[in-house]
mmCIF file of the C-alpha atoms, coordinates in Angstrom:
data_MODEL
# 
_entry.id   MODEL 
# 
loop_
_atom_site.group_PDB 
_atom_site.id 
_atom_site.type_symbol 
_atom_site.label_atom_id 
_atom_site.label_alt_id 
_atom_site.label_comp_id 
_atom_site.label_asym_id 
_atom_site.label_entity_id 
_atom_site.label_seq_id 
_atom_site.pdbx_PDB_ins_code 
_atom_site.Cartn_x 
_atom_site.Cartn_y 
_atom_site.Cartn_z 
_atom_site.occupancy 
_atom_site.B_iso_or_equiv 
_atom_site.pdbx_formal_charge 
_atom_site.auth_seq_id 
_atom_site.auth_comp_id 
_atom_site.auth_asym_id 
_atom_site.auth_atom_id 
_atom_site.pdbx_PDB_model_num 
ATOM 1  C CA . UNK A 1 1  ? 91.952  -73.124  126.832 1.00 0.00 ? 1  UNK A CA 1 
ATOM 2  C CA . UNK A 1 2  ? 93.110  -74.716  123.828 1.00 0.00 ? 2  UNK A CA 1 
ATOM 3  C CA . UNK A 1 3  ? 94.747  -77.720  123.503 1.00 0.00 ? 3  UNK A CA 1 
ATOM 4  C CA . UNK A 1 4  ? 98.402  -78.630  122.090 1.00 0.00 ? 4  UNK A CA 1 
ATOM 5  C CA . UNK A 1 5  ? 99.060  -81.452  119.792 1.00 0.00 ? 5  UNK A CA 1 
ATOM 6  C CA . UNK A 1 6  ? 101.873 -83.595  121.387 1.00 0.00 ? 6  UNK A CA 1 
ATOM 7  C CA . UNK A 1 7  ? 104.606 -82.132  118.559 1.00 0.00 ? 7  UNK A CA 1 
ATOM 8  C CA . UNK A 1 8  ? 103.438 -78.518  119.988 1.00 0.00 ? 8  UNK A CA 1 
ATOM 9  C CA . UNK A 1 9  ? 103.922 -79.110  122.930 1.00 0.00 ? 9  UNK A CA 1 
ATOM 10 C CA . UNK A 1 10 ? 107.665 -80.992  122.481 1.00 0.00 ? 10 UNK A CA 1 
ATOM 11 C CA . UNK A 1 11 ? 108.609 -77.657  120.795 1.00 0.00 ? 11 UNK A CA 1 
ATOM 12 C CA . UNK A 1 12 ? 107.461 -75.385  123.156 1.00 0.00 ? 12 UNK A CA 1 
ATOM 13 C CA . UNK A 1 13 ? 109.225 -77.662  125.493 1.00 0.00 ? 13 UNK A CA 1 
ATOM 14 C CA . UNK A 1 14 ? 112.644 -77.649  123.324 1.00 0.00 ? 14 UNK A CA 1 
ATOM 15 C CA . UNK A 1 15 ? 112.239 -74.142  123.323 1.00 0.00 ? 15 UNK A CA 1 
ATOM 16 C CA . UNK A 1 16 ? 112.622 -73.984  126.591 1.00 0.00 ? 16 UNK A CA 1 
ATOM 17 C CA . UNK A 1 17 ? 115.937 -76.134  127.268 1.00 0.00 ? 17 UNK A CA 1 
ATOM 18 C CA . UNK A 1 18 ? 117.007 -75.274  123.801 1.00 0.00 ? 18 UNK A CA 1 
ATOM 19 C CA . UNK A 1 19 ? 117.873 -78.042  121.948 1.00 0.00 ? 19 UNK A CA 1 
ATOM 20 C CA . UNK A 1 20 ? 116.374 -80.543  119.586 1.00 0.00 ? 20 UNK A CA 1 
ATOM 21 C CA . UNK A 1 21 ? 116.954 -83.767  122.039 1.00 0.00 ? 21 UNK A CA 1 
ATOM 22 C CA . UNK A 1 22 ? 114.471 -81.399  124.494 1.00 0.00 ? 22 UNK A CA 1 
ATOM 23 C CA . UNK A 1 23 ? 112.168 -82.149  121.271 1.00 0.00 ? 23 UNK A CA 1 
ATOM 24 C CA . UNK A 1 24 ? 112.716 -86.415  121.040 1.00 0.00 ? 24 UNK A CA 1 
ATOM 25 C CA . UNK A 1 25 ? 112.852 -86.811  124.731 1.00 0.00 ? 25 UNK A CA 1 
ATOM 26 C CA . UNK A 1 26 ? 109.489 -84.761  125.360 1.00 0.00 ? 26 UNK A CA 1 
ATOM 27 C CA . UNK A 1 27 ? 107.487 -87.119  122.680 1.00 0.00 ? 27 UNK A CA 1 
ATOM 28 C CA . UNK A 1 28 ? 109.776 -90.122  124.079 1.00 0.00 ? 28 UNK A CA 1 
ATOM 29 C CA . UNK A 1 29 ? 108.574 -89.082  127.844 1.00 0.00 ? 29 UNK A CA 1 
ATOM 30 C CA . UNK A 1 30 ? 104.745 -88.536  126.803 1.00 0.00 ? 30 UNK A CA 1 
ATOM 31 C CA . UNK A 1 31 ? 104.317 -92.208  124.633 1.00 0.00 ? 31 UNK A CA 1 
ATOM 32 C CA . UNK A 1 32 ? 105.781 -93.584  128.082 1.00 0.00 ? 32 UNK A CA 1 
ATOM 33 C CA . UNK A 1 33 ? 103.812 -92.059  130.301 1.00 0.00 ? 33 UNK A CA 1 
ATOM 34 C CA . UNK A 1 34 ? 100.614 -92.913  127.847 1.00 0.00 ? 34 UNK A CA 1 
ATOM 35 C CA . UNK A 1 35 ? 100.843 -96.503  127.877 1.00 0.00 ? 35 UNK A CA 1 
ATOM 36 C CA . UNK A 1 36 ? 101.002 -96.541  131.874 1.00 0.00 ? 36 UNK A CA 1 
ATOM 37 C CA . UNK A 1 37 ? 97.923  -94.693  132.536 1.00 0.00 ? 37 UNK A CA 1 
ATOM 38 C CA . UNK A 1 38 ? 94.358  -96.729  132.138 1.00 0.00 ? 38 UNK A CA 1 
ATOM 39 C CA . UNK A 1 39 ? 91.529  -95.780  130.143 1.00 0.00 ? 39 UNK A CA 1 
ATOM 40 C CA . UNK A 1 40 ? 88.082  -94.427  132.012 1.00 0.00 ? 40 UNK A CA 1 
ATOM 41 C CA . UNK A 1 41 ? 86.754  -97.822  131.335 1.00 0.00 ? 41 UNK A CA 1 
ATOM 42 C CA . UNK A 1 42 ? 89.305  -99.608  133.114 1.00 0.00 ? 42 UNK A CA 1 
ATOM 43 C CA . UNK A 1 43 ? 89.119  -97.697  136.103 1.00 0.00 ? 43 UNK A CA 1 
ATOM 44 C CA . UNK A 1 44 ? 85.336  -97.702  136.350 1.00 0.00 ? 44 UNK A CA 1 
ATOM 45 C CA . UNK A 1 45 ? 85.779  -101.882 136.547 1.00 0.00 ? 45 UNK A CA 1 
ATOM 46 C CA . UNK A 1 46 ? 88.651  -102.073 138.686 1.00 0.00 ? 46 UNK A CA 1 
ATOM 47 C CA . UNK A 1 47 ? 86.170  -99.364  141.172 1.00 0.00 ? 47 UNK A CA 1 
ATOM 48 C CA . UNK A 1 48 ? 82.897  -101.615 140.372 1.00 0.00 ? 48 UNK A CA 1 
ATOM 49 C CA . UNK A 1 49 ? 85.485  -104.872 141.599 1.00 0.00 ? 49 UNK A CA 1 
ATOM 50 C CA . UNK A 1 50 ? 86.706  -102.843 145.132 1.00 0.00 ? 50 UNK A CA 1 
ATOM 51 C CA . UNK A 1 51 ? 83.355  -101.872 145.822 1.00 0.00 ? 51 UNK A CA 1 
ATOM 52 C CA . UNK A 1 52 ? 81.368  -104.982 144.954 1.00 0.00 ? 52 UNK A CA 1 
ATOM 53 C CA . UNK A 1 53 ? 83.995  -107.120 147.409 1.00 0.00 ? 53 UNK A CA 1 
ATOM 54 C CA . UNK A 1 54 ? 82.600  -108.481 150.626 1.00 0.00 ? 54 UNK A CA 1 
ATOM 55 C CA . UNK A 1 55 ? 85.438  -110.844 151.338 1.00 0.00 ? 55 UNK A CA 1 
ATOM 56 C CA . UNK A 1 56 ? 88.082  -109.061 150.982 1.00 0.00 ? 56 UNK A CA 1 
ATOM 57 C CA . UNK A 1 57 ? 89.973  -105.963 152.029 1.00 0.00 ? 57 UNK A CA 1 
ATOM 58 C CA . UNK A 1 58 ? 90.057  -102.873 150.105 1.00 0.00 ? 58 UNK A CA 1 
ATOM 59 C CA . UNK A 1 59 ? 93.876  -102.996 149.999 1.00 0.00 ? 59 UNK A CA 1 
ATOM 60 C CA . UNK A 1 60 ? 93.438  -106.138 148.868 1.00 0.00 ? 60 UNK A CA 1 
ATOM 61 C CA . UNK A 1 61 ? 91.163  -105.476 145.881 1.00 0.00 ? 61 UNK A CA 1 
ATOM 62 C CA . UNK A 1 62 ? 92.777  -102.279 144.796 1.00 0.00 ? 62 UNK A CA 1 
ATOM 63 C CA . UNK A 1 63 ? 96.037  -104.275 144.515 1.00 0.00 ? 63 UNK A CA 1 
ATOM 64 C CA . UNK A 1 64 ? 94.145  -107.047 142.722 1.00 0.00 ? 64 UNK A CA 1 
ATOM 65 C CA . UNK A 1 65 ? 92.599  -104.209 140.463 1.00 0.00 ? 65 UNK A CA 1 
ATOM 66 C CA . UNK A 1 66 ? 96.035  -103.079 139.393 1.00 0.00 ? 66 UNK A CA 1 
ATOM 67 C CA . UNK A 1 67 ? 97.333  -106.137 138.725 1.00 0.00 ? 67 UNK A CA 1 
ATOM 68 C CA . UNK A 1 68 ? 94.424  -107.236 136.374 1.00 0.00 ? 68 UNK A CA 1 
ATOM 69 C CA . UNK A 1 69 ? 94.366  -103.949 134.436 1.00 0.00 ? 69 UNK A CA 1 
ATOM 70 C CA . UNK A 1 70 ? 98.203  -103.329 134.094 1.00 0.00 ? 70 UNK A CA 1 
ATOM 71 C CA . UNK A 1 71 ? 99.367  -102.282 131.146 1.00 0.00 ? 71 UNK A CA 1 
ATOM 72 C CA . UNK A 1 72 ? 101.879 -104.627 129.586 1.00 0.00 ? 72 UNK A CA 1 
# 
């Protein structure tokens, strides 16, 4: 399967709905989405913290996880 660069991708998109705002708001949509998700490394420490807890719940360290590795 190959892979689409992001600008491929927004013009396949605006292809679709047929316009050139279809085009800004699919890059727009993607960088946003990007800076919310968290790398491999962060979730492998966030899992090493839930699983390494003793005194706590797991609710309780997944929400202390998300906290510490939000993205700002």
């Amino acid at each position: 399967m190959k892979k689409e660069t992001l600008e491929e991708a927004a013009e396949n998109n605006s292809k679709k709905v047929g316009s050139y705002a279809g085009y800004q708001d699919f890059i727009a949509g993607a960088k946003w989405q990007a800076k919310r998700m968290y790398s491999k490394e962060e979730l492998l420490q966030a899992l090493n913290i839930g699983f390494t807890s003793t005194d706590e719940t797991w609710v309780e360290c997944v929400a202390f996880a998300k906290e510490q590795f939000k993205n700002k």
